[in-house]
C-alpha positions in Angstrom: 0.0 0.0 0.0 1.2 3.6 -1.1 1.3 5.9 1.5 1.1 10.0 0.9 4.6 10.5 1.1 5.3 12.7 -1.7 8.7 14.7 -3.0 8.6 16.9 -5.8 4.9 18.6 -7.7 2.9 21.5 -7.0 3.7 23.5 -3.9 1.1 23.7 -1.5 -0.9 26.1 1.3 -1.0 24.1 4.5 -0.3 27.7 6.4 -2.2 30.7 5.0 -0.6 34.1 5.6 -0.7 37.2 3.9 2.4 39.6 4.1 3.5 42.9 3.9 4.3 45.0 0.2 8.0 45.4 1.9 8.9 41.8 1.3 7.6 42.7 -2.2 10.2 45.0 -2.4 12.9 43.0 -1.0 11.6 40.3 -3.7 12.7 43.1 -6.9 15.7 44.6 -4.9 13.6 47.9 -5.0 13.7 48.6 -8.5 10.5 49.9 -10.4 8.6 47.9 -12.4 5.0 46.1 -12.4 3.6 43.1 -10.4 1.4 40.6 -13.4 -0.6 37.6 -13.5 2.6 35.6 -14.6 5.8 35.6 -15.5 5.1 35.2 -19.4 2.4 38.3 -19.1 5.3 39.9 -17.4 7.2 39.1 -20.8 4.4 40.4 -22.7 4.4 44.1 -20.9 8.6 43.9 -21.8 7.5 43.1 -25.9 4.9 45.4 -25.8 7.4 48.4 -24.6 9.8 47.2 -26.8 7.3 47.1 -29.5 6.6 50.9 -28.9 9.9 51.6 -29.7 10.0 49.8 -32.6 11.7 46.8 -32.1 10.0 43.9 -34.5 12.1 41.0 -33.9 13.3 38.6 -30.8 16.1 36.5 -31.0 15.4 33.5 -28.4 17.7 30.7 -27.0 16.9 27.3 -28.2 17.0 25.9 -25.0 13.9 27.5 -23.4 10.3 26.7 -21.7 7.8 26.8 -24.8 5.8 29.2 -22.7 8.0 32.0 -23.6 7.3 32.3 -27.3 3.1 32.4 -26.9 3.6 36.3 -25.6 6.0 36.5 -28.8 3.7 35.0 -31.3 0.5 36.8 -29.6 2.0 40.2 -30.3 2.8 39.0 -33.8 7.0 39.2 -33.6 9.0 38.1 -35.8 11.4 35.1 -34.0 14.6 33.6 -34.4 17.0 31.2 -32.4 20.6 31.0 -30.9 22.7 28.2 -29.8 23.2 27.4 -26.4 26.6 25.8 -25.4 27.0 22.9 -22.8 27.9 25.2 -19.6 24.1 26.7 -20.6 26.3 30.2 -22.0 24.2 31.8 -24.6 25.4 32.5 -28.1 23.3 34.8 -30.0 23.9 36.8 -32.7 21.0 38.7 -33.3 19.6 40.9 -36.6 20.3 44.5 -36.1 17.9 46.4 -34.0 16.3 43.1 -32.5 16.1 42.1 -29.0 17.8 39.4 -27.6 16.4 37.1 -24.8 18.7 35.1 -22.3 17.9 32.8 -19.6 19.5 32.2 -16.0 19.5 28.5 -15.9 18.3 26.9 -12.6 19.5 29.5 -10.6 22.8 30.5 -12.1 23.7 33.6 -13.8 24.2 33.2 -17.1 28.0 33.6 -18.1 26.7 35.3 -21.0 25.4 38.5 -19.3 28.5 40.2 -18.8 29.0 41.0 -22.3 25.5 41.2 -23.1 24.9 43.5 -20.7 28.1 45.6 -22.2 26.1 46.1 -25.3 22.7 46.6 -24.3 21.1 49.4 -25.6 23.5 50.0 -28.8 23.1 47.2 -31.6 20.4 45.4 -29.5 17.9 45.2 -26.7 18.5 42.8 -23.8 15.7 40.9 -21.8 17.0 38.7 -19.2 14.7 36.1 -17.8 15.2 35.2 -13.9 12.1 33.4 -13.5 14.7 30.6 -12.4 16.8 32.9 -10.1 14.3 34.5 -8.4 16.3 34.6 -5.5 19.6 34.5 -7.0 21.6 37.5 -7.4 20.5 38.4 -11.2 20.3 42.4 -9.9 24.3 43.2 -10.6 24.5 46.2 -12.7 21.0 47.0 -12.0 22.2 50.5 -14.2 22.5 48.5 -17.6 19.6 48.9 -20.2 18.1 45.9 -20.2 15.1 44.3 -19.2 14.4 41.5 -16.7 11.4 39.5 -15.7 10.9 37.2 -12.7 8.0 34.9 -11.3 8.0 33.8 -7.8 5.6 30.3 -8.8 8.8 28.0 -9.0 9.9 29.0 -5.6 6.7 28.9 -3.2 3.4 28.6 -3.0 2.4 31.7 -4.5 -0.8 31.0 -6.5 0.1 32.8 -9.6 2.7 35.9 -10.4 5.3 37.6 -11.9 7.0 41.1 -12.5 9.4 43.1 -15.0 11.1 46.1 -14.7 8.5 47.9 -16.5 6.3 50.5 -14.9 2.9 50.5 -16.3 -0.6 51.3 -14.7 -2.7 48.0 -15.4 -6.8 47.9 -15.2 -7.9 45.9 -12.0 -7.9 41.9 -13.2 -11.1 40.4 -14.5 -13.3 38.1 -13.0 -12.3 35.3 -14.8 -8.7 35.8 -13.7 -9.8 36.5 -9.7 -11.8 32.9 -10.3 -8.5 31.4 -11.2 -6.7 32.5 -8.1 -9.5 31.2 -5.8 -9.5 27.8 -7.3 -5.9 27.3 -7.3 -5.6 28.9 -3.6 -8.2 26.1 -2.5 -6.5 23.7 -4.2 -3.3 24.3 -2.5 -5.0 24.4 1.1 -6.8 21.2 0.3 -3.3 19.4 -0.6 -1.3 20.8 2.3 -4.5 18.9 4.4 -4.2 16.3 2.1 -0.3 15.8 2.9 -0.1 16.5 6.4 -0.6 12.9 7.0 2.5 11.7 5.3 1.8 7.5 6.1 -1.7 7.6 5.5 -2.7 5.7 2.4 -3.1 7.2 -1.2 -6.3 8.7 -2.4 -6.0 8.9 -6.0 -9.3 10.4 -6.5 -8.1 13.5 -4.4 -4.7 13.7 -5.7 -6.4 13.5 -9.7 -8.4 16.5 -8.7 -6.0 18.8 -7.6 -3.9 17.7 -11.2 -7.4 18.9 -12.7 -7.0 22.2 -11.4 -3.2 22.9 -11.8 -3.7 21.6 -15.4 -6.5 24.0 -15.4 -4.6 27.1 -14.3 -1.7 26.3 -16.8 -4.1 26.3 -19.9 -5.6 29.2 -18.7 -2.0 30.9 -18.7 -1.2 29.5 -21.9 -4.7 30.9 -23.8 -4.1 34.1 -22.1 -0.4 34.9 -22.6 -1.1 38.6 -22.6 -3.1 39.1 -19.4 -1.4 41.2 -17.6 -3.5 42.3 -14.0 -2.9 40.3 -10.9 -5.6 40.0 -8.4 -4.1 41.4 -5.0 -5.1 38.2 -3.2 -2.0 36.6 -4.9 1.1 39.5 -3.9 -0.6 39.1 0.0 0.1 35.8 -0.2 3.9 35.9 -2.1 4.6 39.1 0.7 4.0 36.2 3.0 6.4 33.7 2.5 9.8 33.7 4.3 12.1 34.3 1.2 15.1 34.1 3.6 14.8 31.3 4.7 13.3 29.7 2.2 16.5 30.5 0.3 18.9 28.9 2.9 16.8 25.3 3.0 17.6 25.3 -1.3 21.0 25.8 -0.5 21.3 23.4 2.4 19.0 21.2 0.3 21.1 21.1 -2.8 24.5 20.5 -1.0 23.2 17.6 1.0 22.4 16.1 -2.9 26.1 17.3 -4.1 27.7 15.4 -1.4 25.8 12.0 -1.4 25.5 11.8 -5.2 29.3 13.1 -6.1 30.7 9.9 -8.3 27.2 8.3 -9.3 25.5 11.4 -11.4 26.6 14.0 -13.3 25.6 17.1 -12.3 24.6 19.8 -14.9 26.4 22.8 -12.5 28.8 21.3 -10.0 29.8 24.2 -7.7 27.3 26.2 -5.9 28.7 30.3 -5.3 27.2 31.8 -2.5 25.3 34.5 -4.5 22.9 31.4 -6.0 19.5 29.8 -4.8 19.1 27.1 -7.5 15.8 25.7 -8.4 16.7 21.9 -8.3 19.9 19.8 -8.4 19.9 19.0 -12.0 21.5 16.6 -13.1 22.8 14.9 -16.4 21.2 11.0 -17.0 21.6 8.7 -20.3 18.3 7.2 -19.4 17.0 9.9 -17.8 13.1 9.0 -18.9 13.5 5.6 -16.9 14.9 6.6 -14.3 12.4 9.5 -13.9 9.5 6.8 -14.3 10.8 4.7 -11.5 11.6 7.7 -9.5 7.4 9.1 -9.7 7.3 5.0 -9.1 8.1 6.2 -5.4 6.7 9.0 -5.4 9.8 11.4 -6.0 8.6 13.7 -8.9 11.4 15.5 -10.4 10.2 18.2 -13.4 11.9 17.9 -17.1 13.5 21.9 -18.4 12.8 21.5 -21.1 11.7 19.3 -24.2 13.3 21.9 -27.2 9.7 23.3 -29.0 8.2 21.7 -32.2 9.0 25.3 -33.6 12.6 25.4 -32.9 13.9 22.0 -33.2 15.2 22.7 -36.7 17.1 25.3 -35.4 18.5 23.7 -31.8 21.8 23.0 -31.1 23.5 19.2 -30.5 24.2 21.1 -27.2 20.6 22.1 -26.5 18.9 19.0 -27.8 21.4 17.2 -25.5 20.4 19.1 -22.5 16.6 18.6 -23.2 17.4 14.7 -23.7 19.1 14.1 -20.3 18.5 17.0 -18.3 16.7 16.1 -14.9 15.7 18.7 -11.8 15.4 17.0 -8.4 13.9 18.7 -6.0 15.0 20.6 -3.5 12.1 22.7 -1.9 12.2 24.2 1.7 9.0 21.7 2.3 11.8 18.7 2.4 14.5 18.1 5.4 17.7 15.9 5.5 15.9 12.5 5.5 14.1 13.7 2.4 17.0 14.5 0.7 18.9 11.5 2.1 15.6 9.5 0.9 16.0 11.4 -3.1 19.9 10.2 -3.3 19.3 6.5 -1.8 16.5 6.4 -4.2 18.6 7.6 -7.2 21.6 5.8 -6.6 20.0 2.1 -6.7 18.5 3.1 -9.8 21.9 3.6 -11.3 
């Protein structure tokens, strides 16, 4: 018998507390900008801006989530790819007058952005995504003209979200949207309830409907890549979580996996500065779709980043399609302790 013991999905409400608009703050190191629905629609306000002043064209990585290039297409851009090496450091080499999108893998800076940054705002525009590095530190040279976007969703329980560094006055969210937040807020506080009896046995039932309404939330996302308002029900919530300290359980989380995996894996990012939160221990795998079946087998569920986009495959990198082929994120959430991640590595390594 299966008992509710679960690493890895959705995060979940078990506590609910609303915070204060200073931990907001803290969230976008204090720079200006505007709080959306998500961190694509966060995108979308960047490409709309950049659309005002004139810029047509977006040269994207083709190692990327596919939910990136819905606010592209929905604001009718014109689209092109780079390479991406093996160390994840972007290569672009963008059309004149184009903009030019990079990504901070899992929690590290890109190695890229140094130069990038050097030439933003000359020959192109830069857009830096650190929906991944949320709490990494993606603000050095905050002065540079670029643009950034981040979403909190990977890193807590935060119902929906995200922000750029754009300042724009948006209308109040629409019913539809406040609907969403509600659903998924439930949602979450049913699971914590569900969970908090971690031998109990599984009720697949239960767990199938709160799939039904993540699933649910993500198509709604997908449809609506360019809604941009943000019910306030989901900042009180994201102003509520500890970001400290849910920063130092990643880290502690991700070292325990480094030391009792070191020799049996390969890890995508070996070293871990002190300036980076990651998202996950990721980590290289030749039969890396087995192994994640047996892993969801006991009840470890580690997320793929990312299967390369029907629209780009033609265009991706030996580098890139080898990352999407044996690229796998364990988890490393502040909802798991030491046994947990003792439990992830004992797990992993007699699959091996």
């Amino acid at each position: 018998m299966q008992t509710r013991r679960v690493i890895g999905g959705e995060f979940e409400l078990s506590e609910f507390k609303l915070g204060s608009p200073d931990m907001l703050s803290r969230l976008t190191r204090g720079l200006s900008g505007t709080w959306t629905l998500s961190g694509r629609s966060a995108l979308s306000l960047i490409l709309r801006t950049l659309q005002g002043e004139g810029i047509r064209h977006i040269h994207l990585p083709t190692y990327l989530c596919e939910s990136l290039i819905q606010p592209v297409k929905a604001l009718g851009l014109r689209y092109s790819f780079y390479p991406v090496e093996a160390d994840l450091r972007a290569k672009p080499d963008p059309p004149s007058g184009a903009a030019v999108l990079i990504i901070h893998y899992f929690g590290w800076p890109n190695s890229a952005a140094s130069d990038l940054r050097a030439e933003a705002g000359r020959s192109f525009q830069l857009i830096e995504d650190a929906c991944q590095a949320l709490l990494s530190d993606w603000s050095a040279s905050v002065s540079v003209p670029r643009f950034i976007f981040l979403s909190p969703r990977k890193f807590g329980p935060t119902l929906l979200g995200g922000w750029c560094n754009v300042s724009v006055n948006l209308a109040e969210a629409p019913r539809d949207t406040t609907a969403l937040v509600q659903r998924s807020l439930a949602a979450r506080i049913a699971r914590g309830a569900y969970l908090a009896e971690p031998d109990a046995p599984v009720n697949v039932s239960v767990e199938r409907g709160y799939l039904e309404v993540f699933e649910a939330q993500e198509r709604f996302l997908d449809d609506h890549p360019t809604y941009a308002s943000v019910p306030q029900l989901v900042l009180d919530v994201a102003a509520g979580l500890d970001w400290g300290a849910i920063a130092a359980r990643r880290r502690q989380n991700w070292q325990i996996l480094s030391d009792c995996l070191r020799g049996y894996v390969e890890p995508v990012i070996p070293v871990l500065p002190p300036s980076v939160v990651p998202l996950g221990y990721v980590v290289r795998l030749k039969e890396r779709d087995r192994v994640r079946a047996r892993l969801a087998e006991r009840r470890i569920f580690c997320p793929v980043h990312w299967p390369i986009p029907s629209v780009c495959r033609g265009y991706a990198s030996r580098e890139a399609i080898a990352l999407a082929e044996s690229c796998l994120t364990l988890p490393v959430d502040q909802r798991y302790g030491t046994e947990d991640m003792l439990y992830v590595a004992d797990t992993l390594k007699a699959l091996m």
